[in-house]
C-alpha positions, 0 to 999 in steps of 0.5 A: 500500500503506497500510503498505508502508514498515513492512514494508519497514524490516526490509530497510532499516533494522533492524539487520542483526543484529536483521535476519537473526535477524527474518527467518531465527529464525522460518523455522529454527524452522519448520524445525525443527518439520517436522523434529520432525513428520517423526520423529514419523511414525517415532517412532509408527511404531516403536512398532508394532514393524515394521521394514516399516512403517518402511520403507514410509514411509522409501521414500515420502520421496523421492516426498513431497519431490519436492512440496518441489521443485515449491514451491521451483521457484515458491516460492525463483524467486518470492520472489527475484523479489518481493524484488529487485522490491520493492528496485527500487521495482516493486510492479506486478512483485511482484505479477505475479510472486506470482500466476505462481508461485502458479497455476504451483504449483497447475497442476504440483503437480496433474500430479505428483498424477495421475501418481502415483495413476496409476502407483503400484505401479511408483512405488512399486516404483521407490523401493525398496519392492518388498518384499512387506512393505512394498509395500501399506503405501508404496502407502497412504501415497503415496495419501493424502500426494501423490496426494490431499493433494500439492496442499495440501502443496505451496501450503503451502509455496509461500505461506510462502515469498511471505509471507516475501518481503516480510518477513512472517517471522513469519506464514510461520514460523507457518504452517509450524510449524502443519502440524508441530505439528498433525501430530505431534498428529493422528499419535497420533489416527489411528494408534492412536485412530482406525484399526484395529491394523495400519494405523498408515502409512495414519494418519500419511499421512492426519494429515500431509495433514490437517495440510497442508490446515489449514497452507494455509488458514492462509496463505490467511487471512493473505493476505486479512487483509492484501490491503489493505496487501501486495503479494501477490496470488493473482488471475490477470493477464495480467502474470504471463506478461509482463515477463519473469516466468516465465522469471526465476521458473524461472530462479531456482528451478530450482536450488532444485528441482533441489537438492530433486530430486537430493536425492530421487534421490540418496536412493532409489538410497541406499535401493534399494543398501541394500535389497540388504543387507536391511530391518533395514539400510535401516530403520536408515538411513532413521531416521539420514537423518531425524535427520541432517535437523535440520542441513540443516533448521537450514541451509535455515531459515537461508538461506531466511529471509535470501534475500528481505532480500539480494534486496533490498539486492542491487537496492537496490544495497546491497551493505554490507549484503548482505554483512553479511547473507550473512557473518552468516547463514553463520556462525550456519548452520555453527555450528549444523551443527557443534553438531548434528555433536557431538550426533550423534557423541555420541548416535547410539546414544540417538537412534536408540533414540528411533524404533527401540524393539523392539531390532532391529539396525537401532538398531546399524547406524542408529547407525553410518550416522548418525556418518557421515552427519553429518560433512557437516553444517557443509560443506553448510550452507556450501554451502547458504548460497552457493547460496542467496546466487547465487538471491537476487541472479539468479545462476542458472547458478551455482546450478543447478551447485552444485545438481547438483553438491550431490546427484546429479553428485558421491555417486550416481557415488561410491556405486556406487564406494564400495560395491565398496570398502567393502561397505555403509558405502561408499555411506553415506560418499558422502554427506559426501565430496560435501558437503565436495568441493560447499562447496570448489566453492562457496567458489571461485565465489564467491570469484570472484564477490566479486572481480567485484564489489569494485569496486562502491560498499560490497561486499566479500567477504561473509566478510570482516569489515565495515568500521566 
């Protein structure tokens, strides 16, 4: 590689400051700007007056999301792997490793496609969009996002995260951004501009996969430009099926899918409990679910761009550094969790009043989920950056655990128990109790994970402040 070792001083050599924030400022801004084009939809949607359609797209979240569990499985499994490769000096491995998670992407990613273009109706029914109202609307949207624009969405996604493996934060931030920002700017095009009156859920699917598309041929492009002095390569080898490579890629992933998948089901038994009480309530929640997303967004940004730089250090048998990374970047994370906490107790009224203008109810009852939901937020940015650490340095059962723990084992169980107790507000409040029972579990794991590892050259408990 002609300029490896500049690409590699960000991980060695950089401050560890200037080091987290280079890696992670670009991803959490990324995230951010999906977060953004997400409430866009909404925002666009809410300006033609309907809750239905609001909660057609609402339902369609989880079934959209689950393209992010299939990128994460690959993406968060091969990053980790092309990261402690790169730590070890095996650029052969990184390689490898970048063409398996690519292609096994791709190969996924179309089956989950098929499968929903051809169960779509009882897919859809499953979600929560039995509603006669909402039903067409949720099909049309599911058409275009998954079933034509699913493998775009998902490789978009994939290839930030193998971009940002080996340092390259800023292109993988920008190509991510780029979906976001061309969305919110196609939204509009399309719903208002380009379809008839009536068909502004069909819009906004076909500009979030349009914008998708471009965003994929963007990494594309960064990855050909930069084929003579990278370690990524998207060509199929028979390598990427040896050394151990898959099973370390899905081993390391799973838990990041799993987390992305429990989330999704945890999501529409959410929605399909509160379809019991009526539209104007679900659609009320699904517009708080999307504004309570900036603080796991901010959170996920930081974990994710921080992962490949203690992967790194964690092979390279650094371990000061990697715990200077780890406490930094757990810090900034809960930080900007409990800002956003405070905007949302403040302002959940305003907020929602931004995607909700016809004044329904829904902006009363949105605005009271929302001062719920967000009381978690601090605690699963915790969380988040402990399970995040446990993909970097291999440690998957501990991760896969926090996982299911996160979303799925802990709120769907306490949803169910809580609505008996509270009607309505008691399956919303599952919610944050699972986050902070979760961030307890992951403190104590790792906890006991440092303490495995003290007697090890430079590593302390990553919270503990650094030694001079």
């Amino acid at each position: 590689m002609k300029d490896r070792a500049a690409e590699t001083r960000i991980f060695e050599q950089y401050p560890i400051v200037r080091a987290v924030l280079a890696l992670a400022v670009p991803t959490v801004i990324s995230q951010i700007i999906l977060v953004i084009y997400n409430m866009a939809d909404t925002f666009f949607i809410g300006l033609a007056g309907s809750d239905a359609m609001i909660t057609a797209v609402t339902v369609c979240m989880p079934a959209f999301m689950f393209l992010s569990a299939i990128s994460n499985l690959f993406g968060v499994g091969g990053a980790s792997v092309i990261a402690r490769a790169l730590g070890a000096n095996d650029v052969g491995r990184a390689r490898s490793t970048a063409a398996f998670a690519f292609w096994g992407c791709a190969l996924v990613t179309l089956a989950y496609s098929l499968g929903a273009a051809l169960l779509i109706h009882p897919f859809v029914n499953l979600l929560g969009g039995s509603d006669p109202a909402v039903h067409g609307s949720a099909c049309r949207y599911l058409t275009w996002t998954v079933a034509l624009g699913g493998l775009a969405t998902s490789l978009n996604a994939l290839l930030g995260h193998l971009v940002r493996s080996e340092g390259r934060s800023v292109q993988a931030g920008f190509g991510i951004a780029l979906g976001g920002v061309l969305n919110i700017a196609l939204d509009p095009l399309f719903m208002f501009a380009l379809l008839p009156r009536g068909n502004e859920v069909l819009g906004a699917a076909i500009a979030t996969s349009l914008s998708n598309l471009i965003a994929m041929l963007y990494f594309l492009a960064v990855l050909w430009v930069n084929r003579g002095r990278s370690v990524l390569s998207l060509a199929p080898r028979r390598e990427a099926l040896a050394g151990g490579i898959p099973g370390e890629v899905l081993a390391t992933g799973l838990p990041a899918c799993l987390m992305t998948l429990c989330e999704n089901i945890s999501y529409a038994v959410l929605d399909n409990l509160m379809a019991l009480s009526g539209t104007v309530m679900q659609a009320g929640l699904g517009v708080a679910k999307k504004v309570n997303m900036l603080a796991h967004c901010m959170a996920r940004g930081m974990a994710q761009g921080v992962l490949p730089l203690i992967g790194y250090n964690y092979a390279a048998r650094n371990y000061r550094r990697m715990k200077q990374a780890v406490r930094i970047s757990m810090l900034i994370s809960v930080g900007l969790s409990a800002l956003w906490m405070a905007a949302s107790l403040l302002l959940s009224r305003p907020l929602i009043a931004l995607f909700i203008q016809h004044g329904s109810d829904s902006v009363t009852y949105g605005a009271r989920f929302l001062r719920i939901l967000c009381l978690g937020g601090p605690f699963s940015a915790c969380a988040y950056a402990i399970i995040s650490f446990f993909q970097a340095v291999g440690e998957s059962r501990k991760s896969f655990v926090l996982a299911v723990l996160r979303k799925g084992l802990l709120d769907i169980p306490m949803m169910f128990m809580l609505l008996r107790a509270i009607p309505v507000y008691g399956i919303v409040w599952a919610t944050p109790i699972a986050d902070v029972l979760c961030c307890v579990t992951a403190l104590m794991l790792f906890t006991v994970f440092a303490a495995n590892l003290s007697d090890r050259p430079g590593y302390e408990l990553a919270l503990a402040p650094a030694r001079k």
